[in-house]
FIMIKOL-531805 format. One record per residue (C-alpha): x, y, z. Coordinates in steps of 0.05 Angstrom, whole numbers, plus 32768, in hexadecimal, padded with zeros to 4 digits. Example, Ala and Ser with C-alpha at 12.3 -4.5 7.8 and 13.67 -1.06 7.14 Angstrom:
2
80F67FA6809C;81117FEB808F;
! end
This chain:
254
7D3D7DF980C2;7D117DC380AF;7CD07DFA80D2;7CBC7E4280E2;7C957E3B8120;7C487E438119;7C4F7E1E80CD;7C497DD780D9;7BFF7DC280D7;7BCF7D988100;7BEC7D5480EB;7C317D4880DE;7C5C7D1280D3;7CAA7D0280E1;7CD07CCA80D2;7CFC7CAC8115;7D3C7CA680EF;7D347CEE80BF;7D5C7D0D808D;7D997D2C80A7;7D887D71808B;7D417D6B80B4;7D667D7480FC;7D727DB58119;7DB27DBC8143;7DAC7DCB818F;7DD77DCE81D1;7DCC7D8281DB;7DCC7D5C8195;7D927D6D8157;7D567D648154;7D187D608124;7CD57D72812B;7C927D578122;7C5E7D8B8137;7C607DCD8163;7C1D7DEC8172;7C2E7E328156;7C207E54819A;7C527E8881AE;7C897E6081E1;7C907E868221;7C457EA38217;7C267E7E824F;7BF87E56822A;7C0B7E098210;7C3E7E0081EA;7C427DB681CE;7C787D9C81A2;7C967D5C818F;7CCC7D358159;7D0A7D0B8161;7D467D1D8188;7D977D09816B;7DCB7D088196;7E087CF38167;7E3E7D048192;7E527CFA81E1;7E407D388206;7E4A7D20824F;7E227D358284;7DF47D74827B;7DC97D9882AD;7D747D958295;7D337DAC82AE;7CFB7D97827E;7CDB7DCE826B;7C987DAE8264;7C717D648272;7C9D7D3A824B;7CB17CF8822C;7CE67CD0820B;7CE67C9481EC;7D2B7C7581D6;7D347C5F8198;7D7C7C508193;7DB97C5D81BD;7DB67C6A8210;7DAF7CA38234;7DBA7CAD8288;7D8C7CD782AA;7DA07CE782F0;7D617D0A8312;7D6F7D32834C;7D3E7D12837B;7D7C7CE0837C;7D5B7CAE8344;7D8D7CA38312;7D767C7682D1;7D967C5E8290;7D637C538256;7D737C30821C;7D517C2281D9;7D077C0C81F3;7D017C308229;7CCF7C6C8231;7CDE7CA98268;7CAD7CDF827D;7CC67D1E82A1;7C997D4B82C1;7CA37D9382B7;7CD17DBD82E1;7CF57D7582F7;7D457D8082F3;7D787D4C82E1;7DB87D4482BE;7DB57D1A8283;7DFD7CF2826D;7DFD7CE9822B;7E397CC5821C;7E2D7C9881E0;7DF77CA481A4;7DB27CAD81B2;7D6C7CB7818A;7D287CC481AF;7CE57CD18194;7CCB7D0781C7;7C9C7D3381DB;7C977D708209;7C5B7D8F8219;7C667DDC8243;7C2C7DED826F;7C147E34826F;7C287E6C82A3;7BED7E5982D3;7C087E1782DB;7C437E3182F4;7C637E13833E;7C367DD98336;7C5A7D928341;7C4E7D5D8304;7C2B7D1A832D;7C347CDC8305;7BEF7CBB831B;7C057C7582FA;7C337C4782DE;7C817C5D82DD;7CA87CA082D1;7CD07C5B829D;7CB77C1D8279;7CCC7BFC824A;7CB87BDD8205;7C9E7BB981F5;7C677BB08228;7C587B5F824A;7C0D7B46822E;7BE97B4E8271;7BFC7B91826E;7BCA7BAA8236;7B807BB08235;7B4A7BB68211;7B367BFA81ED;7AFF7C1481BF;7B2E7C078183;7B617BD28190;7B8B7BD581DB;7BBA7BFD81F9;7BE97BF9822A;7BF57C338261;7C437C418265;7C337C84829A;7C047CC082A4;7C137CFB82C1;7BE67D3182E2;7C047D7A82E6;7BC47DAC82F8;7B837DA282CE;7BB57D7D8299;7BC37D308289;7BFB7D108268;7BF17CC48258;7C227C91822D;7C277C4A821B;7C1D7C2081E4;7BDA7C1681B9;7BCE7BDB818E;7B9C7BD2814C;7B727B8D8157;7B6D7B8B810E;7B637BC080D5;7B317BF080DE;7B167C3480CF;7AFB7C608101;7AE37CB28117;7B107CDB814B;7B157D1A816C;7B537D25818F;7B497D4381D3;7B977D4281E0;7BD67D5581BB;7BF27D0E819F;7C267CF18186;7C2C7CA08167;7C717C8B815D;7C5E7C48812E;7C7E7C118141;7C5C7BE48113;7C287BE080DD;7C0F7C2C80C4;7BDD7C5C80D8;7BB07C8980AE;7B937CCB80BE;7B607CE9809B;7B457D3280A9;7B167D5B8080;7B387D8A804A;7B767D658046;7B977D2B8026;7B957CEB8052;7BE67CEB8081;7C097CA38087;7C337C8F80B8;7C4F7C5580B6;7C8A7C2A80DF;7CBE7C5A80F6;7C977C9480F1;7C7F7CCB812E;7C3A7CE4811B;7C227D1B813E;7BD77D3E8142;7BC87D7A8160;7B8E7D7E8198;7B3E7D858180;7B4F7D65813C;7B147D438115;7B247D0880E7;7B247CC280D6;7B507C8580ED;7B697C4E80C0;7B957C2080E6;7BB17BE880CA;7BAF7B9880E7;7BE67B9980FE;7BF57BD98127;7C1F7BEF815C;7C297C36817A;7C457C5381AA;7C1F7C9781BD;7C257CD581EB;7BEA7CFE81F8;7BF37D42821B;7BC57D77822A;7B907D438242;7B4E7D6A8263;7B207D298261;7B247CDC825F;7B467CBE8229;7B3F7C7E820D;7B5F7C6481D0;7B317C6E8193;7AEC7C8A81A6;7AE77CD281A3;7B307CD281A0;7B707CB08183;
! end
């Protein structure tokens, strides 16, 4: 095991195609992981972790509730989810799906698959609440059509979806750099940036500067202080969970 929970720090970073000896075996494929908070699971307080999912074999249809607000984005491969409101969607490599929590499906894997994802678990007092997506689509796909981004205080982003469950906002999509640049933040969310081009440097007091570049999942924990360095020619897709307050690509946050 790659982790003991509680060790990994406030910034990590994962490559999208890791090692082999970096995944941990599970009921449904391996996985690897980029950051989990080091709260307790099960404690009813947030629990927010997030990596790259392998499926390498066919597993056929499996029963799933997510356990928390979360998102996949495929890499590689297909998956079938079959949601048991009746929608029933195949996502290949592109496209990006958000599940709120407690939502039930089966899920068909049938030929490989690789996802970047991300699942957020809301505390105990959250509990019987119904996710609300308040825009854009539970999937989208990558990459996103020009009149679909817009400005931002650091470059422009695109909104993919944003869900509301409670006091708590999800939001994803794509941001793009408008040339290099170095900047201040203060994340006021749980993030992840999967890079799909250029490279992205984070700087934070008391510790060496973390770079990710294309391929790899970054992933910053909530009320983190540092410095961006983005390169010309960036692209990222990014989840941020946890949200309590606007959020805008690069101002007081990532």
């Amino acid at each position: 095991m790659p982790y003991a929970p509680g060790s990994l720090g406030r910034i990590n970073i994962v490559s999208d195609n890791p090692p082999d000896h970096e995944y941990i075996e599970d009921r449904m494929g391996e996985y690897s992981v980029a950051l989990e908070n080091g709260e307790p699971r099960f404690s009813g307080r947030q629990y927010w972790t997030g990596g790259v999912w392998r499926i390498p074999t066919p597993h056929g249809l499996a029963r799933y509730t997510a356990p928390g607000d979360e998102t996949h984005a495929i890499i590689d491969g297909e998956m079938l989810w079959e949601f048991t409101d009746g929608e029933s969607l195949m996502l290949r490599a592109g496209d990006v799906v958000h599940v709120g929590r407690g939502i039930a499906a089966r899920l068909d894997v049938s030929k490989y698959a690789l996802t970047a994802w991300m699942i957020n678990e809301q505390g105990a007092s959250e509990d019987g609440l119904v996710p609300e997506l308040v825009r854009g689509a539970r999937v989208y796909s990558l990459p996103f059509a020009e009149e679909s981004f817009e400005p931002c205080a650091h470059g422009r982003w695109a909104i993919g979806a944003e869900w509301r469950l409670g006091t708590s906002t999800s939001i994803s999509g794509v941001w793009q750099s408008e040339g290099a640049e170095e900047f201040p933040f203060r994340t006021n969310g749980d993030e992840t940036h999967h890079v799909l081009e250029g490279s992205l440097t984070v700087t934070v007091a008391g510790e060496a500067p973390r770079v990710a570049r294309k391929g790899d999942i970054l992933a910053i924990r909530k009320d983190v202080e540092g410095t961006w360095n983005v390169s010309a020619d960036l692209s990222s897709r990014f989840v941020v969970a946890n949200l309590v307050a606007a959020f805008n690509v690069g101002t007081s946050n990532a």
